[in-house]
C-alpha positions in Angstrom: 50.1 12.2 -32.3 50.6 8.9 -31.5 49.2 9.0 -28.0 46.3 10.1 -29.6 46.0 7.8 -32.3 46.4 5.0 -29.4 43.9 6.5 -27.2 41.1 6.7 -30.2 42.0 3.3 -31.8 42.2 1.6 -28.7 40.9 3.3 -25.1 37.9 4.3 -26.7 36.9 1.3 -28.7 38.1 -0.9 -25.8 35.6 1.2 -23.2 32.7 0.8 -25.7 33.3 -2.9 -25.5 33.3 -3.1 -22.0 30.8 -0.9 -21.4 28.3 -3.0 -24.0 29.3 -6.2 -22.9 28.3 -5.0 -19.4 25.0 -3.5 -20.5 24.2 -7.0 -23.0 24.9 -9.2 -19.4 22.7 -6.7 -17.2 20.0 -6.4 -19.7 20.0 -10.6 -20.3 19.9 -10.9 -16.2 17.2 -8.2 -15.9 15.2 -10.4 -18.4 15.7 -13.5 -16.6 14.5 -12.0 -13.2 11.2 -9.9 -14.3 10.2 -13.2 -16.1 10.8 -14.6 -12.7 8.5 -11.9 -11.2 5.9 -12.1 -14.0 5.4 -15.7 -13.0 2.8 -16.0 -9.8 5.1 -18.3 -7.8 4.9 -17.7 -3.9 5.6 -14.5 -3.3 6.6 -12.9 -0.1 6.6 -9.6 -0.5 4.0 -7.2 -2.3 5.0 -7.7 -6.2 4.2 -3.9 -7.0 4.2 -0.5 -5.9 0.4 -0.3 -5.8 -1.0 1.4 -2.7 -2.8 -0.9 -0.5 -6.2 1.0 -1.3 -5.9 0.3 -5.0 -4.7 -3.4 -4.5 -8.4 -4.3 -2.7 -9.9 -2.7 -6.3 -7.9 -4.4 -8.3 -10.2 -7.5 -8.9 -13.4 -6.2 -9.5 -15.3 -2.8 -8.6 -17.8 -4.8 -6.0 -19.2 -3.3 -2.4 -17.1 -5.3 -0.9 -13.8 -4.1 -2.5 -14.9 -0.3 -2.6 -15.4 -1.1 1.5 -11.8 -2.5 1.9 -10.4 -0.2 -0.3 -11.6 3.2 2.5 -10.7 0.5 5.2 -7.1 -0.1 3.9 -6.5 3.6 2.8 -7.5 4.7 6.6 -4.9 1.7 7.5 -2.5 3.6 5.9 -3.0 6.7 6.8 -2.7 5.9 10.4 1.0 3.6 9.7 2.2 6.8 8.2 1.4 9.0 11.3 -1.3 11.3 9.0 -4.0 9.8 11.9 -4.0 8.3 14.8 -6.7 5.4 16.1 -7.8 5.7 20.0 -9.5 2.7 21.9 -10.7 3.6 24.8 -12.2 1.4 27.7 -15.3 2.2 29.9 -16.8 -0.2 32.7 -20.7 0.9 33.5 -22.1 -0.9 36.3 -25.5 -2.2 36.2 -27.5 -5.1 37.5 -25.9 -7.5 35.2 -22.6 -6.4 37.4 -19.3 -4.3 35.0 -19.5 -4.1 31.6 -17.2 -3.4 29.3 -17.1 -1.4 26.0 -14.7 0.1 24.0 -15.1 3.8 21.9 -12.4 4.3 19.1 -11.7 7.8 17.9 -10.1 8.5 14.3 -8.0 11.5 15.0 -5.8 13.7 12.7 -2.5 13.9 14.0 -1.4 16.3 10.8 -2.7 19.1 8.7 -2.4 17.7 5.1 -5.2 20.1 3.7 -2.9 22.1 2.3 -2.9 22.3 -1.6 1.2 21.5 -1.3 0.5 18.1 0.5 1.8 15.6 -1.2 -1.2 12.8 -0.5 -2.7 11.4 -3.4 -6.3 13.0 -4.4 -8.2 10.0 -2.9 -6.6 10.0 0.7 -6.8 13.7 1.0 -10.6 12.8 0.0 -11.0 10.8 2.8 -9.5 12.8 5.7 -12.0 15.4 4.4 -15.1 13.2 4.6 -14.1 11.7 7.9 -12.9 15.1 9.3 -14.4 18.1 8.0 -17.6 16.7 6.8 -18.7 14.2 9.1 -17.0 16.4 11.6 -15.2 19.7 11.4 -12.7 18.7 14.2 -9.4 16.7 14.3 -11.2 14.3 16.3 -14.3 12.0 15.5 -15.1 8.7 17.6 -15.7 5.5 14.9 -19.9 5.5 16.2 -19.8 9.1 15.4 -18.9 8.9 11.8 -21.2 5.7 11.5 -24.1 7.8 12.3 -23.1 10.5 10.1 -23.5 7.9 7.5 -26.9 7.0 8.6 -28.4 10.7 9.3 -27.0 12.2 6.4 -26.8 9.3 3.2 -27.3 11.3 0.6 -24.0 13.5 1.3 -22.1 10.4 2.5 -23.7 8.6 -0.7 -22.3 11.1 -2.9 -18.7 11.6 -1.8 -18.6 7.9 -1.7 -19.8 8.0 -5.7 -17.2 10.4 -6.6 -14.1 8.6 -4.5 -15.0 4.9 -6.1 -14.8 6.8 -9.4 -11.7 8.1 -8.8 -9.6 5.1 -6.9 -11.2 3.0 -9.6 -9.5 5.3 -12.1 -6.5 5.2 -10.2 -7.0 1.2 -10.1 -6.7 0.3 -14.0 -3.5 2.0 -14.3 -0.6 -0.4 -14.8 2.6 -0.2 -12.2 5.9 -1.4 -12.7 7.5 -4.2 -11.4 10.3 -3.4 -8.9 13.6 -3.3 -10.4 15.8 -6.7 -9.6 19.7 -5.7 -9.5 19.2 -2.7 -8.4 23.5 -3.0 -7.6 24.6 -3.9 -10.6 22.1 -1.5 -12.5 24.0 1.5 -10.6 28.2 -0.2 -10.9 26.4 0.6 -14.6 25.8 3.5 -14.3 29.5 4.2 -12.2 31.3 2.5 -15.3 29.5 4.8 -17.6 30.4 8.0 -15.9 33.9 6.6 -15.5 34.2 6.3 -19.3 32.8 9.9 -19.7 35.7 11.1 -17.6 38.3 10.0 -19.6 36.1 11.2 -22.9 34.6 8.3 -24.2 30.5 8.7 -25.6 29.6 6.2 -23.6 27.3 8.7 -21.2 24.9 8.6 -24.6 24.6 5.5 -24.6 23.8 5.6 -20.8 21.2 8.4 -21.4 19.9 5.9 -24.0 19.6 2.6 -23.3 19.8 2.2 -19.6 16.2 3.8 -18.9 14.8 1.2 -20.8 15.4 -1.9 -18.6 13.4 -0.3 -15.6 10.5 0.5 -18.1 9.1 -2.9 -17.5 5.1 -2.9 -17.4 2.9 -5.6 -16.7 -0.9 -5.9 -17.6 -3.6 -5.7 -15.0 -4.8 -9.9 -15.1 -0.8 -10.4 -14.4 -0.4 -8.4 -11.6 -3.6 -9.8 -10.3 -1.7 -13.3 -10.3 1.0 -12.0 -9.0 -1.1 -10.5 -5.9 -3.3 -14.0 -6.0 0.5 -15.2 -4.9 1.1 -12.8 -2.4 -2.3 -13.4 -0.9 -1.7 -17.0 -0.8 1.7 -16.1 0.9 0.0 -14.4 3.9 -2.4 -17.5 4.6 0.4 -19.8 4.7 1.5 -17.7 7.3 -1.5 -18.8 9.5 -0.5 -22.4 9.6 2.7 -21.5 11.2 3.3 -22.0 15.0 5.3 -18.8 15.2 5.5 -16.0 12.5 8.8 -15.4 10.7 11.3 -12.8 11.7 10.3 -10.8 8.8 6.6 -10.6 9.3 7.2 -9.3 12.6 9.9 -6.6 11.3 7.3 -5.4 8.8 3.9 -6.5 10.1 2.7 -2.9 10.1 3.3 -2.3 6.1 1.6 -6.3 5.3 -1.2 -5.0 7.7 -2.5 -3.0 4.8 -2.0 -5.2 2.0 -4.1 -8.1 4.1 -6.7 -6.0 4.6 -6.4 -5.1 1.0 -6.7 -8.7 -0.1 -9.2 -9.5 2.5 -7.0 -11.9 4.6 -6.5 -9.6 7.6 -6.6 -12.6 10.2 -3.4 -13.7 9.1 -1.8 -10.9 10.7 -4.1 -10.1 13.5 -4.5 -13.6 14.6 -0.5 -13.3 15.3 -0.2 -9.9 16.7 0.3 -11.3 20.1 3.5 -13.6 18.7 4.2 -10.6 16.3 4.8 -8.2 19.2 6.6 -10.1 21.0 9.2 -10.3 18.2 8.6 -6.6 17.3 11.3 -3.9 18.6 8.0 -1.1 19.1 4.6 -1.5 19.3 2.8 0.7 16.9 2.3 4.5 17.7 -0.7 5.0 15.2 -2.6 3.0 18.0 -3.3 3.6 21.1 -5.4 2.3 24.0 -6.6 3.6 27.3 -8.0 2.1 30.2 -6.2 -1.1 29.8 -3.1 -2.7 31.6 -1.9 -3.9 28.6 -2.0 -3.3 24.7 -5.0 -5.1 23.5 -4.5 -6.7 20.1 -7.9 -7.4 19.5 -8.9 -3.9 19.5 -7.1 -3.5 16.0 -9.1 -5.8 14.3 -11.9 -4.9 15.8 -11.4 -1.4 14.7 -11.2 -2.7 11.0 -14.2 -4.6 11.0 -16.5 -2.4 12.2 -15.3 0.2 9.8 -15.5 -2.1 7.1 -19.0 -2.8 7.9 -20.1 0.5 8.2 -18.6 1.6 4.5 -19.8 -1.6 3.3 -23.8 -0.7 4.2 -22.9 2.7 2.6 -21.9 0.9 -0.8 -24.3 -1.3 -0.9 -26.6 1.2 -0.8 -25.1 3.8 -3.1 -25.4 0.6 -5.7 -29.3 -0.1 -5.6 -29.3 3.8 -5.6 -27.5 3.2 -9.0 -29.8 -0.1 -10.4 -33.0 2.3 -9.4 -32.1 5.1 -11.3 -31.0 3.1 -14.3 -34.5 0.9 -14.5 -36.7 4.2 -13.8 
C-alpha cells in the first residue's frame, strides 16, 4: 500500500511536471521560431508547402501568372518523372550554309489517368489537355501543341477557363508554416509514451495539446511576404561568382519555384556552374544531336511555353471583357 501511495503521490505527479514543463519550453520555443518565419527576413528556402503552380497565383490572378502557373506545373511534372522534355537538334543545309534548330517533345513517361493517382485535380488536368486532347498519344512536340492552341481556341480556351478556376481556388487556401523543432517536438512525443508505460495520463494530454503547435496558419498577404523574401533570395543568387553548395544540391526543386516567381534566370543563368557542382544531370531532360548537354535548351523550353499559354490567356480574357460589355 505504500508502494502505491508513493507511486500516486509522487511518480505520477512528478511525470506530469516533467512532462508540462517540457511541453510549456517547446511550445514558448515553437512561438519564438514561427514569429521568426512569419517575419519576411531573407529566406533561403521556400517558406511553405505551396506547390510551385500555386505560388506563381498567389499575387494576383493576371495572364501572366495564369501562364507561369501551366509553365511551372509542367516543370514539376517533368522533376517528378510524370513527363519527360526532349530537345532534339536538326542541321538543314541551304544556301545560307547549316542551320540549326531545335524540336522539343513533351512526353509522358507514366500513366497517371487512373482515378487512384494520387496527382492533384489540376496536374492531372494538364497531362490531359497536353496529351489526350491536343494529342491522344504519350508524345506531342512543343510546336505541336502550340498549334493546337491556334487551330482549335475555343477548346483550348475553355479548358484553360475551367483550370484558372480551379488552381485559383486552390490558390486562396492558406498553408502552414513548416514546423521548426521538428526533434524536440518528437523526444515529446517519446517522453509522453514513456509516461504512458509506466501509467501516467499523460498520453491525454499528448492527444490534446501537442497537435496544436503544428496548427500554425498564416494569412495569404503574409505568405506573400514571406515568398517576396524568398524571391529576393534567388536574385541575390545572380550576383554571386559561383552558386552555393546548396543551390546546386537542390537546383532542380528551386527551378520551379523561380519560374513560379518569375526569376528563372537566376537559376538558368548558373546551370553551367550548377552542373558542374551537381552529382547527376537531370533525367527529366534530355537532348539529342548534341556532344554535350545544352543548358540553354531548358530555358528555352520554358519560355516558349510560357509564351504560347500566355497568348492563350490573354485571349481567353478579352473573350471575358466582350461578353461582359455585350
Amino acid at each position: 500500500n505504500r508502494i502505491v501511495l508513493a507511486y500516486f503521490l509522487g511518480v505520477q505527479p512528478l511525470v506530469l511536471l516533467v512532462w508540462f514543463i517540457a511541453y510549456v519550453r517547446l511550445k514558448k520555443n515553437f512561438r519564438l521560431e514561427y514569429q521568426q518565419r512569419r517575419t519576411p527576413a531573407h529566406l533561403s528556402a521556400p517558406p511553405t508547402q505551396r506547390a510551385p503552380a500555386l505560388v506563381a497565383l498567389l499575387s494576383g490572378n493576371s495572364s501572366e501568372a495564369t501562364a507561369r502557373a501551366f509553365t511551372a506545373c509542367v516543370f514539376q511534372l517533368a522533376v517528378r518523372g510524370i513527363i519527360t522534355l526532349e530537345s532534339e537538334q536538326t542541321v538543314t543545309s541551304g544556301l545560307r550554309g547549316s542551320q540549326i534548330s531545335y524540336r522539343t517533345n513533351l512526353v509522358l513517361t507514366n500513366s497517371y489517368f487512373q482515378e487512384k493517382s494520387d496527382l492533384p485535380a489540376y496536374e492531372k488536368d494538364v497531362l490531359s489537355f497536353i496529351f489526350r486532347e491536343a494529342i491522344d498519344a504519350d508524345r506531342i512536340s512543343l510546336e505541336d501543341l502550340t498549334a493546337y492552341i491556334s487551330e482549335f481556341p475555343t477548346a483550348a480556351r475553355k479548358f484553360f477557363l475551367g483550370w484558372s478556376a480551379k488552381v485559383n481556388k486552390l490558390s486562396k487556401k492558406s498553408y502552414d508554416i513548416p514546423s521548426p523543432l521538428e526533434h524536440a517536438y518528437t523526444r515529446l512525443w517519446l517522453l509522453t509514451l514513456v509516461g504512458t508505460l509506466i501509467g501516467s495520463p499523460v498520453i491525454l494530454l499528448g492527444f490534446l495539446l501537442l497537435p496544436r503547435l503544428k496548427k500554425q496558419h498564416i494569412d495569404q498577404q503574409s505568405e506573400l511576404d514571406l515568398w517576396t523574401s524568398f524571391s529576393h533570395y534567388l536574385h541575390d543568387l545572380q550576383k554571386m561568382d559561383t552558386p552555393p553548395n546548396e543551390l546546386a544540391a537542390d537546383w532542380q526543386r528551386l527551378l520551379q519555384y523561380a519560374i513560379a516567381l518569375d526569376c528563372s534566370s537566376v537559376i538558368t543563368s548558373n546551370l553551367p556552374q550548377i552542373l558542374q557542382l551537381a552529382a547527376d544531370l537531370p533525367d527529366w531532360f534530355i537532348t539529342s544531336g548534341e556532344a554535350r548537354f545544352n543548358t540553354a535548351l531548358i530555358p528555352r523550353f520554358g519560355q516558349e511555353l510560357e509564351s504560347a499559354i500566355s497568348m492563350l490567356v490573354q485571349t481567353t480574357e478579352k473573350n471575358l471583357k466582350m461578353k461582359r460589355v455585350r
